[in-house]
C-alpha positions as CSV (number, residue, x, y, z in Angstrom):
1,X,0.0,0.0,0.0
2,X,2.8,2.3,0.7
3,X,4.4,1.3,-2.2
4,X,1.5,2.6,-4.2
5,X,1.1,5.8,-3.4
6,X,4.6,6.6,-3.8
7,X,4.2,5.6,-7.0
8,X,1.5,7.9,-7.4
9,X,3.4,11.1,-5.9
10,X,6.6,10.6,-8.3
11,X,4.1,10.5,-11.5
12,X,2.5,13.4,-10.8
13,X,5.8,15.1,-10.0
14,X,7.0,14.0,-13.4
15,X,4.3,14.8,-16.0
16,X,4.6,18.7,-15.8
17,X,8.1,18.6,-16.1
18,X,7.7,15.9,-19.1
19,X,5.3,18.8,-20.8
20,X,7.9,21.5,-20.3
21,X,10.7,19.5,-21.8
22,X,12.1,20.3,-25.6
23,X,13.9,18.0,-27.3
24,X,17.9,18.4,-27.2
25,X,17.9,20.3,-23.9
26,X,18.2,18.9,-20.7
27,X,15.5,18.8,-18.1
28,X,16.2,21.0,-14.7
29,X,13.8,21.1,-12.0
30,X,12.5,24.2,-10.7
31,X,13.5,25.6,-7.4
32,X,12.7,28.3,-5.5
33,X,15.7,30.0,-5.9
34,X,15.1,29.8,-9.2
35,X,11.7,31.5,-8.7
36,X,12.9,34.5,-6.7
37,X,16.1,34.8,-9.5
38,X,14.0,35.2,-12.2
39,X,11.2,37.5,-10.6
40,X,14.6,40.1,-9.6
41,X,15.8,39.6,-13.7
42,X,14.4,42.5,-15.9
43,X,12.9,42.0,-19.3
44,X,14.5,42.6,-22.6
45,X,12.3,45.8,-22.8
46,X,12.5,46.8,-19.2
47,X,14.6,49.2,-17.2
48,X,16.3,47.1,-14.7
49,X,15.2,49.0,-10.7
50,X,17.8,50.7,-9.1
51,X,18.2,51.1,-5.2
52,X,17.2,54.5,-5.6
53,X,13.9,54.0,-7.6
54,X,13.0,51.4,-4.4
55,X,13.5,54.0,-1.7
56,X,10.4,56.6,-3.6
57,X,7.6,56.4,-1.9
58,X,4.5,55.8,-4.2
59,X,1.9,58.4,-3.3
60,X,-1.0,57.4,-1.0
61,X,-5.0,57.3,-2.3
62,X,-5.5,60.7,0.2
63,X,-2.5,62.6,-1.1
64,X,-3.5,61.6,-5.1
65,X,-7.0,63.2,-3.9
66,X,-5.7,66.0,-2.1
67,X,-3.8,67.3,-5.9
68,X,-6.7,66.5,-8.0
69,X,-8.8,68.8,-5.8
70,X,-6.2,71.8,-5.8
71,X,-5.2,71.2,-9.7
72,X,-9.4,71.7,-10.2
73,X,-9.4,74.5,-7.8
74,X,-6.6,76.2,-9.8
75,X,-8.5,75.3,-13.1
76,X,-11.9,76.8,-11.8
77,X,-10.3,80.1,-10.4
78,X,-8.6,80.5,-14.0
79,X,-11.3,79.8,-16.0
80,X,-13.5,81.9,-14.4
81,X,-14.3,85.1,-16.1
82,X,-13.7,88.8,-14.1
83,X,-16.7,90.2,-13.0
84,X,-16.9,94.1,-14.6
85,X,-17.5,96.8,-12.2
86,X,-21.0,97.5,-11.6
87,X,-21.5,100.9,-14.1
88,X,-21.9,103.9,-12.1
89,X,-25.3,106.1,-13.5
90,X,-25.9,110.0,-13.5
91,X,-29.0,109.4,-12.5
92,X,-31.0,106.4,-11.0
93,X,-33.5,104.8,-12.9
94,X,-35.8,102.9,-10.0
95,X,-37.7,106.3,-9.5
96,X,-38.0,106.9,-13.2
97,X,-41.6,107.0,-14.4
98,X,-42.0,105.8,-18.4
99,X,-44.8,107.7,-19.3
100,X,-45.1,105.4,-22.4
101,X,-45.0,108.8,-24.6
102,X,-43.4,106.7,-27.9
103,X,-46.4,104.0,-26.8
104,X,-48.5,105.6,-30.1
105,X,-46.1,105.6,-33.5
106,X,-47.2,108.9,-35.1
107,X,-44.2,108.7,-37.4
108,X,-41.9,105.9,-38.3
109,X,-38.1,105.4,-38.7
110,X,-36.9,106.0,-42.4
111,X,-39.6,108.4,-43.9
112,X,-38.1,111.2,-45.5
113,X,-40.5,114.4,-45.0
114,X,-40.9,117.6,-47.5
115,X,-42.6,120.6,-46.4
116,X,-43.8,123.9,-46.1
117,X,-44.8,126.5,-43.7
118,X,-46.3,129.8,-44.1
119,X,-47.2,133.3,-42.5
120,X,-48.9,136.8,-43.2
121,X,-50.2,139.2,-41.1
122,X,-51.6,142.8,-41.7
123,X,-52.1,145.9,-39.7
124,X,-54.0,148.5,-41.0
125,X,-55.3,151.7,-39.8
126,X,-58.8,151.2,-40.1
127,X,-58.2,148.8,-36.5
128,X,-58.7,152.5,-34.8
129,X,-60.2,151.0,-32.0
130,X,-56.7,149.4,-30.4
131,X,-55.2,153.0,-31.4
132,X,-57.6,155.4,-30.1
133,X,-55.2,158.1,-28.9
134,X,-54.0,158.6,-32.4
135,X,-56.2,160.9,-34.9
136,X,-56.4,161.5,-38.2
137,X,-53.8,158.4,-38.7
138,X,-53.3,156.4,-41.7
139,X,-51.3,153.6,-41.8
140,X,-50.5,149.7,-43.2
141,X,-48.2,147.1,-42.5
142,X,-47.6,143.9,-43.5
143,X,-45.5,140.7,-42.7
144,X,-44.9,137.4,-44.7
145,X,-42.8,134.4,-43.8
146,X,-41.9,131.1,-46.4
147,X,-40.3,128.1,-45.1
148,X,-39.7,125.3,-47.1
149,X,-37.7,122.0,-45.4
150,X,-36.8,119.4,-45.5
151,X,-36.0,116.5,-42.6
152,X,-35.1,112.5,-42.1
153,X,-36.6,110.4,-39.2
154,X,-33.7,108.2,-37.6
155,X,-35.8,106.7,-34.9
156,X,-39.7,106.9,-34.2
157,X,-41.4,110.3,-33.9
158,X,-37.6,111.7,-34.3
159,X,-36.8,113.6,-37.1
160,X,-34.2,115.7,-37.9
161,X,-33.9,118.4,-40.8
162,X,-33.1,121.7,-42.3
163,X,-35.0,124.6,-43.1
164,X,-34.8,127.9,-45.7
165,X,-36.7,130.6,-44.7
166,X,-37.5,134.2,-46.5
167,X,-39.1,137.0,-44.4
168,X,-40.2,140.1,-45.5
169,X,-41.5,143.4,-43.8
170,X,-43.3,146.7,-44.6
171,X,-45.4,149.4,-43.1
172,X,-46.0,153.0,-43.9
173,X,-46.9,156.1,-41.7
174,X,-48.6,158.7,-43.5
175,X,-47.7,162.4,-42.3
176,X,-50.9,163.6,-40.9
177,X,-51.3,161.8,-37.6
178,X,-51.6,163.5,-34.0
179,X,-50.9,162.2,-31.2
180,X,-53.2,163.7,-28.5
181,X,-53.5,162.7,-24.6
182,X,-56.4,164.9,-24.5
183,X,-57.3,168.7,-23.4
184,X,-56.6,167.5,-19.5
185,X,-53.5,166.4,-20.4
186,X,-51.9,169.5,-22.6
187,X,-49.7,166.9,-24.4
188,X,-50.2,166.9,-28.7
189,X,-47.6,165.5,-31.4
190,X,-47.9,165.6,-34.9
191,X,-45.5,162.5,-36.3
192,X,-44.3,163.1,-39.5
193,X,-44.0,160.5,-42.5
194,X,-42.3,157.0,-41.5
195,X,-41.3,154.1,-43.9
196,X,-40.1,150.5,-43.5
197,X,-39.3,147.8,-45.2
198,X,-36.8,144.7,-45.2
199,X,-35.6,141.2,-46.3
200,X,-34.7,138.6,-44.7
201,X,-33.4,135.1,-45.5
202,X,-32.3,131.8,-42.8
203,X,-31.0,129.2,-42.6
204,X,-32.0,126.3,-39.7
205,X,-31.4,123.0,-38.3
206,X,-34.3,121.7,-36.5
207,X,-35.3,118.4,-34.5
208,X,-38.9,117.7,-34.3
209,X,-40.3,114.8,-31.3
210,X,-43.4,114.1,-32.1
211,X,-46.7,112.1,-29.7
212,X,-49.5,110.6,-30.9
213,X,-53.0,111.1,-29.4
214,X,-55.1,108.2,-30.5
215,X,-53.8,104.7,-31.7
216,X,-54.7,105.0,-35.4
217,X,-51.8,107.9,-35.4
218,X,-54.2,110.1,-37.0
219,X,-53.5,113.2,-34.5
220,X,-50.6,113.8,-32.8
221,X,-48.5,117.1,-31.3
222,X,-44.6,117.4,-32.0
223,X,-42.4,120.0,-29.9
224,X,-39.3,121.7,-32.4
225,X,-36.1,123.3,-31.5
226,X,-34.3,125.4,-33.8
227,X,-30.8,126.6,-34.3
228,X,-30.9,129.3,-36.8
229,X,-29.1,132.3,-38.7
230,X,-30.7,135.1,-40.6
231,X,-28.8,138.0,-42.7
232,X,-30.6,140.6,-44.6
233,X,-31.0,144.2,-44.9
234,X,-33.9,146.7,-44.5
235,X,-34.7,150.6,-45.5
236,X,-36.1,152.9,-43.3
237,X,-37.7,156.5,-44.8
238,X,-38.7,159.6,-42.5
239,X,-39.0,163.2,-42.6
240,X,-37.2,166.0,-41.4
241,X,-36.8,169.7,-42.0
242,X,-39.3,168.9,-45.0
243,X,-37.1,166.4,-46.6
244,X,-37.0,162.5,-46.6
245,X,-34.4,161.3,-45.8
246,X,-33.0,157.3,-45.6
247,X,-31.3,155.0,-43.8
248,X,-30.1,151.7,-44.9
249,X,-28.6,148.5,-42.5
250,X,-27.5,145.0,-42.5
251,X,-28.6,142.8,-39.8
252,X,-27.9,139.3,-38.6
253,X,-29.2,137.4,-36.2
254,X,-28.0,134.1,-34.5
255,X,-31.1,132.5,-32.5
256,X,-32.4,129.3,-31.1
257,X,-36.1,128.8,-30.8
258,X,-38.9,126.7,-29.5
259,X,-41.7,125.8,-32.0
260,X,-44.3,123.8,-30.8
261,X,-47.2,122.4,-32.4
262,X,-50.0,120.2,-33.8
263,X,-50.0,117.9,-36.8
264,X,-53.4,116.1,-38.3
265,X,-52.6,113.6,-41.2
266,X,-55.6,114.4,-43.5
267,X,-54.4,112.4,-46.2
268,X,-52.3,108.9,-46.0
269,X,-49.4,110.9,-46.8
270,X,-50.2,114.4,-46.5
271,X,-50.2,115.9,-42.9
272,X,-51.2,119.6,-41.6
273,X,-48.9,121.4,-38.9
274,X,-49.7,124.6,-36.8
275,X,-47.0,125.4,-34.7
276,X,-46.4,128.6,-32.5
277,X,-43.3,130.7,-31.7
278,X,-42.9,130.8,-28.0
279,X,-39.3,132.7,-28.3
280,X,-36.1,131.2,-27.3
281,X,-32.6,132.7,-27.2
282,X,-31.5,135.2,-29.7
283,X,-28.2,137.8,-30.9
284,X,-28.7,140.3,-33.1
285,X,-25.7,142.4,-34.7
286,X,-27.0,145.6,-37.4
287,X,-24.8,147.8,-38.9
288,X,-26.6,151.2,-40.4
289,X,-25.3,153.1,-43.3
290,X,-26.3,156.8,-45.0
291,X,-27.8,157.1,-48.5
292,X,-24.2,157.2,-49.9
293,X,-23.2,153.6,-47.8
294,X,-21.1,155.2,-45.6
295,X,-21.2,153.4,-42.2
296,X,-22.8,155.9,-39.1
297,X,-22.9,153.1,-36.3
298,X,-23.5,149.7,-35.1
299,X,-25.6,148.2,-32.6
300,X,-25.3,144.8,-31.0
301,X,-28.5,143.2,-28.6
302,X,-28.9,139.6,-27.1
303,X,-32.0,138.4,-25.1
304,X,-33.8,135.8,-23.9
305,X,-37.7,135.7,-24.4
306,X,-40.3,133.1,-23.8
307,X,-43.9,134.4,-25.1
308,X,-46.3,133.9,-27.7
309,X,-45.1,135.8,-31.0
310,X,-48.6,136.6,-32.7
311,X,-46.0,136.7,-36.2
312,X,-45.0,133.9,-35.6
313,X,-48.1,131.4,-36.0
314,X,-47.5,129.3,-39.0
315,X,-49.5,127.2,-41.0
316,X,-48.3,124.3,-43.5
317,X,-48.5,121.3,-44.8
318,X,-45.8,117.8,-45.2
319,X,-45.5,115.4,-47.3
320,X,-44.3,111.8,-45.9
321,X,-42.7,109.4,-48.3
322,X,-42.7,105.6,-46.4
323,X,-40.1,103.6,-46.1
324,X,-41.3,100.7,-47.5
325,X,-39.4,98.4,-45.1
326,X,-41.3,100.1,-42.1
327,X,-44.2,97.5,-40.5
């Protein structure tokens, strides 16, 4: 029985090492010296260890974790964009109130607009009952004003533009009137004969902002600035010593106005404008002359006047050419 399973034991000692065995080479058993030998031994494509490569210290799972986190932490704070400075206002806009005045489109961005606006007045003496301290008077004036312009609307109810303009003034004073106070009063003048005329001629830029008043944008009311320049010259006749005698001068004038006004479209592309003069800033430089144009003096006036001119109530009328792109 022993004998048997001795047997056993060297057989299957023997068969692996029968396996392993190539012919014309010797069989050598395997030890563990052998083992530990060939685990030390480097491969033909690997860099044998060195005692210094052994005494590094492979990093730990917490110490790998602790440099992922700061190389993210690094990456985060560079990618991150700079916040700008909050922009500091003039102003602050919580308290602001839109009044939703651009709410109604009376005009729309792109027309082009062509127009014209008119005035003319007369004074004549048979209006006695304004002049009733004056007898025996006889007198007319009269005062016309032609604008034609012309503007371009870069936004919604904005338009800007230029304008001509031509004025022209007269009025006569026939010799004849007295000026009387009454008997109470001991005070009579007789004013001798007076003549006046001129011409005038402008140039303006204007900006017009317009509202409308009903959703349709039928009606609507526009407030205009003006920045204008005037040159012209005027004649002025009066009597003295029983002679007539003339005076001649050049003015100019440098002003900026306020125009407001109202505007009605009674066509699809025809609309009506009344506006008013309500005064504005003004300089005025006039040089006068003799009948030979020899220059006797010079004057020079600025003022600042807010009121209704009665002159300066125009009428006209504007032509608005669409942009076709407009919706």
């Amino acid at each position: 029985m022993k004998r048997s399973i001795l047997i056993l034991i060297t057989l299957c000692l023997t068969l692996p090492a029968a396996a392993q065995h190539v012919p014309g080479k010797p069989t050598q058993p395997v030890t563990a010296q052998a083992v530990e030998s060939a685990s030390e031994k480097p491969g033909k494509n690997e860099t044998p260890t060195t005692t210094a490569n052994r005494a590094i210290p492979r990093p730990t799972a917490s110490g790998k974790a602790d440099t992922l986190q700061k190389s993210r932490q690094s990456a985060s704070i560079a990618a991150a964009p700079l916040k700008a400075a909050p922009k500091q206002r003039f102003l602050p806009t919580r308290r602001r109130i839109d009044r939703e005045i651009n709410k109604l489109k009376f005009t729309y961005k792109g027309e082009v607009i062509m127009g014209l606006t008119a005035s003319y007045g007369t004074l004549s003496s048979d209006d006695t009952d304004i002049l009733l301290i004056l007898d025996n008077i006889n007198a007319d004036g009269t005062a016309a004003t032609v604008k034609p312009f012309i503007g371009y609307f870069y936004r919604d109810n904005r338009c800007l533009g230029v304008r001509f303009g031509y004025n022209y003034m007269s009025g006569t004073l026939d010799k004849g009137a007295i000026f009387d106070l009454g008997e109470n009063n001991d005070v009579s003048l007789n004013i001798p004969y007076l003549d006046f005329n001129s011409n005038n001629y402008s140039f303006g830029i204007f900006h017009r902002s317009y509202a409308g008043l009903d959703p349709k944008g039928r009606f609507g009311l526009f407030a205009e600035f003006e920045l204008s320049v005037s040159k012209g010259s005027s004649r002025f006749a009066y009597e003295s010593e029983g002679k007539v005698k003339q005076t001649y001068s050049d003015n100019t004038q440098l002003k900026l106005a306020f125009n407001p006004g109202a505007a009605v479209y009674i066509f699809p592309n025809v609309c009506a404008n009344l506006s008013f003069g309500l005064g504005g800033i003004q300089y005025t430089s006039v040089t006068q002359k003799d009948e030979l144009g020899n220059k006797i003096g010079t004057r020079e006036a600025s003022k600042m006047k807010f009121k209704l001119n009665i002159l300066a109530i125009n009428i006209g009328m504007t032509i608005h050419m669409w942009d076709k792109k407009k919706q």
